[in-house]
C-alpha positions in Angstrom: 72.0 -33.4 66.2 71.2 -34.6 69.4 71.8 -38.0 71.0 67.6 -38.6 71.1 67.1 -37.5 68.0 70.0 -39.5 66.0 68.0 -42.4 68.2 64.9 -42.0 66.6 66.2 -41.5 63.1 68.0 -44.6 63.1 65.1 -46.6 64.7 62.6 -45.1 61.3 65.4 -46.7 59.4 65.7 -49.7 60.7 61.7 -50.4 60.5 62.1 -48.8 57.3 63.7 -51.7 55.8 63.2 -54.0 58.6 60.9 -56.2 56.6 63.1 -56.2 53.5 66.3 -57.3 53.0 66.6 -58.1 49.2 68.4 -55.4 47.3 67.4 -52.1 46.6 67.1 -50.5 43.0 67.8 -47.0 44.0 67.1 -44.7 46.9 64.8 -41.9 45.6 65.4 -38.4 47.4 62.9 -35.4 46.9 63.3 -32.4 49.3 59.6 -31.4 47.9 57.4 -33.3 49.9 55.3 -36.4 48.2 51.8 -34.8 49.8 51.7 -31.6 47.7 50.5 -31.2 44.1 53.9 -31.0 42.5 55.6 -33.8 44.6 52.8 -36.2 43.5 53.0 -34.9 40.3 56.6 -35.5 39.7 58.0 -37.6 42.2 55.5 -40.1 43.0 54.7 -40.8 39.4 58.3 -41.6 38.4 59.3 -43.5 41.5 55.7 -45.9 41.1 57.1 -46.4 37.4 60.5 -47.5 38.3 59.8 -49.6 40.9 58.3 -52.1 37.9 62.2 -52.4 37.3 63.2 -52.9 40.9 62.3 -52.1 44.5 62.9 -48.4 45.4 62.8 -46.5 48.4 61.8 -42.8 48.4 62.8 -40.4 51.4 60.9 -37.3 51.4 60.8 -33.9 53.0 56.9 -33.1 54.0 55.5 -29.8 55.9 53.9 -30.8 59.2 50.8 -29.8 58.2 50.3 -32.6 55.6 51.8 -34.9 58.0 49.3 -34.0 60.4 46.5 -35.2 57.5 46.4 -38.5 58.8 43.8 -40.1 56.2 46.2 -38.1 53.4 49.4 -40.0 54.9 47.7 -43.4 55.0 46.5 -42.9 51.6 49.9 -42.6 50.1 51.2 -45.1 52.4 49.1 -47.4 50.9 49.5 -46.3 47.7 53.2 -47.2 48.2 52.8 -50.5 49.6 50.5 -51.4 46.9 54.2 -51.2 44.5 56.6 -52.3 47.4 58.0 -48.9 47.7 59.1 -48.2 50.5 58.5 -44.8 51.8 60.6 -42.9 54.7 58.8 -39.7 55.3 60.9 -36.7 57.3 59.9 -33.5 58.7 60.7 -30.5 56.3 61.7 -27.4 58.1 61.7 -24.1 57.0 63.0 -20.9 59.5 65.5 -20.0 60.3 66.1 -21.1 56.1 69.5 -22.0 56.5 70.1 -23.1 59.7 66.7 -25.8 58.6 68.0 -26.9 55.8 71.4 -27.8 57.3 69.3 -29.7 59.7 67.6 -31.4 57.1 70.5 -32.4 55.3 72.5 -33.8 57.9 69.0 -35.9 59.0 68.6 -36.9 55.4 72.4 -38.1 55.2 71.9 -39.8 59.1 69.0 -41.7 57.8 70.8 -42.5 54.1 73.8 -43.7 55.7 71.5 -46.0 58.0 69.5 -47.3 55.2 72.4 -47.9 52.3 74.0 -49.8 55.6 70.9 -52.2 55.3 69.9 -52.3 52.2 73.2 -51.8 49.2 71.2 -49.5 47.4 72.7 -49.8 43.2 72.0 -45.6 43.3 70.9 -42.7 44.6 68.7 -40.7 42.5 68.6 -37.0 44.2 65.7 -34.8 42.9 67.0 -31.5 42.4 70.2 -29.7 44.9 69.1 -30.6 48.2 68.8 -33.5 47.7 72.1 -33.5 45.6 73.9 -32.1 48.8 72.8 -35.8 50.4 73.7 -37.8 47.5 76.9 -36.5 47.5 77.9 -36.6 50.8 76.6 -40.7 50.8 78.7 -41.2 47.5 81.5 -40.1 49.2 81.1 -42.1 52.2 79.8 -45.4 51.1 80.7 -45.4 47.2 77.2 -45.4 45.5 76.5 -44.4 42.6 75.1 -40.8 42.5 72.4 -39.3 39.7 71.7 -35.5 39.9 68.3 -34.8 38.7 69.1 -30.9 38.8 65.2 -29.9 37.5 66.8 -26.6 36.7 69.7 -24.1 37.3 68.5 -23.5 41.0 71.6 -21.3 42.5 70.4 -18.9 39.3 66.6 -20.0 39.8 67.1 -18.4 43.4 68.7 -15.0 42.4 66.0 -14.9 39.4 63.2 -15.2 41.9 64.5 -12.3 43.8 65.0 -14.7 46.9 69.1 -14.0 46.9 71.2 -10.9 46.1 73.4 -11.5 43.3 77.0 -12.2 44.7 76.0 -12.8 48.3 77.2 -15.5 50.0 74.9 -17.8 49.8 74.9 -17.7 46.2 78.9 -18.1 46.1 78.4 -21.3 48.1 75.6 -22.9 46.4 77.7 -22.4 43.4 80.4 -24.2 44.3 78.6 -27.2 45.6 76.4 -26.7 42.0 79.9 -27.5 40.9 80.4 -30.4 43.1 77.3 -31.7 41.7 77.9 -31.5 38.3 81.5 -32.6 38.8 81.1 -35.4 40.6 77.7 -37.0 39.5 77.8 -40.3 37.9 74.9 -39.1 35.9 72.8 -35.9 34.8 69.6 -35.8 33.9 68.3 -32.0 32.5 65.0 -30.6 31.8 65.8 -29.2 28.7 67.8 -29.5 25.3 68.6 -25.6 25.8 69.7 -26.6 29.2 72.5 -29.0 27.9 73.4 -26.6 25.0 74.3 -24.0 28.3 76.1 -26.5 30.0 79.4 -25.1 28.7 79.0 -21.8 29.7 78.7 -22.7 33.7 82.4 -23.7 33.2 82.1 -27.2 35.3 84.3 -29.8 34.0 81.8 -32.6 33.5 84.1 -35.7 33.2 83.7 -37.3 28.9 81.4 -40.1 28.9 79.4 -39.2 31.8 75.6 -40.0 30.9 73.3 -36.9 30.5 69.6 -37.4 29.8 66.8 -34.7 28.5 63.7 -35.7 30.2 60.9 -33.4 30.8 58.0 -32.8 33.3 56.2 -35.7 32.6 52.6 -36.0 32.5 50.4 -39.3 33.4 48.6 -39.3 30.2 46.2 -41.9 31.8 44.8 -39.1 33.9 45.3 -36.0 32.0 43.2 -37.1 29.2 40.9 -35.2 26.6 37.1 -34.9 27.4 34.5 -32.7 27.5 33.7 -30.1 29.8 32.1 -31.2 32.6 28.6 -29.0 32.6 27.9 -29.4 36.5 31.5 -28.2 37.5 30.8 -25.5 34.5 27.6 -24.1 35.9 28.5 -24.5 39.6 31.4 -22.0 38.8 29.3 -19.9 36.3 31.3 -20.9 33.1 28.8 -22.8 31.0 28.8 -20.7 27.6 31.5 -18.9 27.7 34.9 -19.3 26.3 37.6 -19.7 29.4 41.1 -19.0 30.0 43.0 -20.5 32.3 45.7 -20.1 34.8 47.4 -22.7 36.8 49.5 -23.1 39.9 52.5 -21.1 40.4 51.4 -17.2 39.6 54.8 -15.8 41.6 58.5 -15.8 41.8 59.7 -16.0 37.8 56.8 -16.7 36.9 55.5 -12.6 35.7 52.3 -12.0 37.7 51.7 -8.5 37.0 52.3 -9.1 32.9 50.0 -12.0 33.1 47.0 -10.3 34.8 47.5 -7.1 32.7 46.7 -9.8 29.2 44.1 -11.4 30.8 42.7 -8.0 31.3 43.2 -7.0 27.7 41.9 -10.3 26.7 38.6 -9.8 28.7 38.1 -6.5 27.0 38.9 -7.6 23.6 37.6 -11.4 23.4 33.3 -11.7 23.8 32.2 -13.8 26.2 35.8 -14.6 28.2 35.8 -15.5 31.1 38.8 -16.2 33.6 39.9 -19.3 35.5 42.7 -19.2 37.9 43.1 -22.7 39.5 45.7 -21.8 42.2 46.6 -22.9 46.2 47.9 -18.8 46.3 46.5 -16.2 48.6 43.2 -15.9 46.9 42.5 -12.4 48.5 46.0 -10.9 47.5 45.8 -12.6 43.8 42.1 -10.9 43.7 42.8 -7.7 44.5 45.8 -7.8 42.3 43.0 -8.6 39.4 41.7 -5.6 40.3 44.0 -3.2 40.2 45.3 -5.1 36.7 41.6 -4.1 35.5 39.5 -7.3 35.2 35.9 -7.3 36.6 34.9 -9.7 39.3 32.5 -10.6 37.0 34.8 -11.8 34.7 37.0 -13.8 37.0 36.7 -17.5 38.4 39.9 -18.3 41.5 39.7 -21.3 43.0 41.4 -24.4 44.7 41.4 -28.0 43.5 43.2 -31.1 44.5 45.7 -32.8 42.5 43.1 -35.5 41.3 40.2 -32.5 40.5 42.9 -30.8 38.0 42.2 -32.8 35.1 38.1 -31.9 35.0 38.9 -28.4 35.9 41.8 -27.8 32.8 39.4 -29.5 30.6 36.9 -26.4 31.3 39.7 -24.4 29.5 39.7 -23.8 25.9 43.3 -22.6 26.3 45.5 -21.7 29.1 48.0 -19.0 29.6 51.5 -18.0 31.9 54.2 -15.9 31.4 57.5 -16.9 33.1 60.6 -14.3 33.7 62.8 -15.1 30.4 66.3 -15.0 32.0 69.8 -17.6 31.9 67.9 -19.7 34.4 65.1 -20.8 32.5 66.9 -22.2 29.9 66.8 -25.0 32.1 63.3 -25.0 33.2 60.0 -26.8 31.6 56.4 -25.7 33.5 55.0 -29.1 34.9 51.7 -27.4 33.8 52.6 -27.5 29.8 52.2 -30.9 29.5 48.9 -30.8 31.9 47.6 -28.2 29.5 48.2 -30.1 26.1 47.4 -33.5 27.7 44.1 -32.3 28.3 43.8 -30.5 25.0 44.7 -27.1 26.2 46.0 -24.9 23.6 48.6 -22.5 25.4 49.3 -18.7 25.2 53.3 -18.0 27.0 56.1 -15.7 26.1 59.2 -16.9 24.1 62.3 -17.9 25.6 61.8 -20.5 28.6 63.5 -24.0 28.3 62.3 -25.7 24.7 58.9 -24.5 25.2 58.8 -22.0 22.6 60.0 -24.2 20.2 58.1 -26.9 21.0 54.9 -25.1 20.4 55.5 -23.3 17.7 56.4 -26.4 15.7 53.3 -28.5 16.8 51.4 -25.5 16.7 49.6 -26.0 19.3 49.4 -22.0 21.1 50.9 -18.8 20.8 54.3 -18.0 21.8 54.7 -14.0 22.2 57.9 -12.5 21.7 57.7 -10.1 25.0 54.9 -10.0 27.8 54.1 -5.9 26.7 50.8 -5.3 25.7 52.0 -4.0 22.4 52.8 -8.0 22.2 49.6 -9.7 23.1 47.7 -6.8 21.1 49.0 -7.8 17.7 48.7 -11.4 18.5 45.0 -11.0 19.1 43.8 -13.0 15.8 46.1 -15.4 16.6 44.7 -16.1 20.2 41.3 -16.0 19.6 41.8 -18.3 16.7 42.9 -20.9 19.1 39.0 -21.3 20.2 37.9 -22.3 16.3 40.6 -24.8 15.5 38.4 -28.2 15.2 42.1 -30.0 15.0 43.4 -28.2 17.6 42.8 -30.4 20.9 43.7 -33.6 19.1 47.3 -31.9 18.2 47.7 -30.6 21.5 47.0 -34.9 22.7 49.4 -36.0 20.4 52.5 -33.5 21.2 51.6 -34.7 24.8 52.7 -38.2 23.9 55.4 -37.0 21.9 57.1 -35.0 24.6 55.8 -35.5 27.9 54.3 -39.3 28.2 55.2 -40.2 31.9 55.8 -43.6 30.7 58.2 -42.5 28.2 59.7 -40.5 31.2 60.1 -43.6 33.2 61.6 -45.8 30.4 64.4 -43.2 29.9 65.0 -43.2 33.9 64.9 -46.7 33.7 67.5 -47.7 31.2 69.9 -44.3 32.7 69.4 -46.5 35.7 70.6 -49.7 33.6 73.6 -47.6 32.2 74.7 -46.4 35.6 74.2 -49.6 37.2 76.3 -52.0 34.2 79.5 -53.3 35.2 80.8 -50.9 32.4 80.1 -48.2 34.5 
């Protein structure tokens, strides 16, 4: 890193915390940037809640684009002050990939070091491995306590998703620093109960008594809520009296976009009056003609974009919603952000078995379908079964409640809250 550039990372610390000198809580690190969907969704949301314990500082990786939207950055910025966060936002770069993530690790320790030198954080709280890579690198240094957040086996995540050859390097050296992580953390905190149970198998030798917490994708329950349909969003996008299923976000990578268009397609031959809502930021061209070629009309098909605030009116068009994820080792770590979205809202759910505690989770509140496989042959003889969801009277008040059960942001925030507490005792 050049001599200018260490310069101005060390002046955006110093302003940083210029005005505050108290202690700090706990640094918060996300290498997903606060200014997209998920970031908001599950970074923002926990860091607002915890700074009602203490004051927290969140440094963030955001693509230039959003921090060229000036009136989105001052937005959030405000948002922040508004809670005394305080809020170091840093370039994220992307090509050459490894080469820019280096570069944003060795920034993100550079401006960690600078701030824990001001401000004695009690932790630092890293949001999946990047993230970890800084934590642990400023534990080592400076003797802070370190909490690895791991949101799911990523090293296996990346090989699932096609994005790394099994066995290749890069793999091999994630791995070892996944080992580092798990090693060396003062804390864990998983996605899953199914993740945990797995823990044994990577072979890591977490130290006895070292704090491990289940806490799911959380969902603010105060925005999510139930409600009807909204009939001037309905008509605008031609849905008013018909029955809609809906997709959500992420249609690539693990999650199985070619078995997912292929049931809706089923489902728009078999079911009267269905019609298809894909809520997505993907390449709406590419997805459509994909639709195509899986065999749904046009006329039967609804893509479109919304903000993070829209999503609520626009899942509550759905009268049940529907993704298939690639059921692999991996995923027995992961839990879809848009689950709870869905069943916060009311959304009955349609996914394939074997992801995280999901299948589980909704077969015992009933409260979807959980298909054995993502072949037709599957989603053929659970027909009755799907299109019963529609006529359950009960079923959107169950699908509220196992939102509060499981994935009550608040709830999220309280368990963050006293793992902080633990980590932070003199017992420690």
């Amino acid at each position: 890193m050049s001599p200018r550039a260490l310069s101005s990372l060390a002046v955006r610390a110093r302003d940083a915390g210029a005005a505050k000198s108290d202690s700090v809580l706990a640094f918060y690190i996300s290498y997903d940037g606060v200014l997209e969907p998920l970031g908001e969704s599950q970074a923002v949301a926990y860091v607002e809640g915890l700074a009602g314990f203490g004051r927290m500082i969140l440094i963030s990786f955001e693509k230039g684009s959003d921090l060229a939207d000036r009136d989105a950055m001052q937005r959030m910025k405000a948002r922040f002050a508004a809670r005394a966060i305080t809020w170091v936002p840093m370039r994220y770069h992307k090509k050459p990939t490894v080469l820019a993530t280096t570069y944003d690790i060795i920034r993100g320790i550079v401006v960690g070091l600078l701030l824990i030198g001001s401000h004695r954080p009690g932790l630092v709280h890293a949001r999946s491995y990047v993230a970890a890579l800084i934590a642990w690198v400023l534990k080592r240094v400076s003797g802070v306590k370190f909490l690895f957040d791991m949101r799911g086996l990523w090293t296996n995540e990346k090989v699932d998703a096609g994005h790394w050859p099994p066995g290749s390097r890069i793999y091999r050296v994630a791995k070892r620093w996944e080992r580092r992580f798990f090693e060396s953390a003062d804390g864990i905190v998983s996605l899953t109960e199914a993740g945990v149970a797995a823990f044994p198998s990577l072979g890591y030798r977490i130290p006895a008594g070292i704090p491990i917490e289940v806490i799911p994708t959380c969902t603010d329950l105060n925005r999510f809520v139930l409600g009807s349909k909204d009939p001037a969003l309905a008509a605008k996008l031609g849905l008013d009296g018909h029955v809609v299923v809906g997709c959500t976000g992420n249609m690539s990578n693990t999650y199985l976009r070619e078995p997912m268009l292929g049931c809706l397609a089923y489902l728009a031959r078999s079911l009267n009056r269905l019609q298809i809502l894909m809520v997505t930021l993907e390449d709406h061209d590419r997805l459509l003609a994909d639709a195509r070629s899986a065999g749904i009309p046009s006329s039967r098909l609804v893509v479109v974009r919304a903000t993070f605030s829209d999503m609520p009116a626009y899942l509550r068009l759905m009268d049940f919603g529907l993704f298939f994820i690639k059921p692999c080792f991996s995923k027995k770590f992961s839990a879809a952000t848009k689950l709870g979205e869905f069943l916060a809202t009311g959304v009955p759910v349609v996914i394939n078995d074997g992801i995280g505690d999901s299948g589980c989770l909704v077969r015992q509140e009933k409260v979807g379908v959980v298909l054995p496989g993502t072949d037709l042959g599957d989603v053929e003889a659970a027909l009755d079964d799907i299109a019963a969801l529609t006529r359950d009277p009960l079923i959107k008040q169950r699908c509220r409640e196992t939102a509060k059960k499981y994935f009550d942001l608040d709830q999220g925030v309280t368990k963050y809250a006293a793992l902080y507490g633990t980590l932070l005792s003199p017992k420690a």
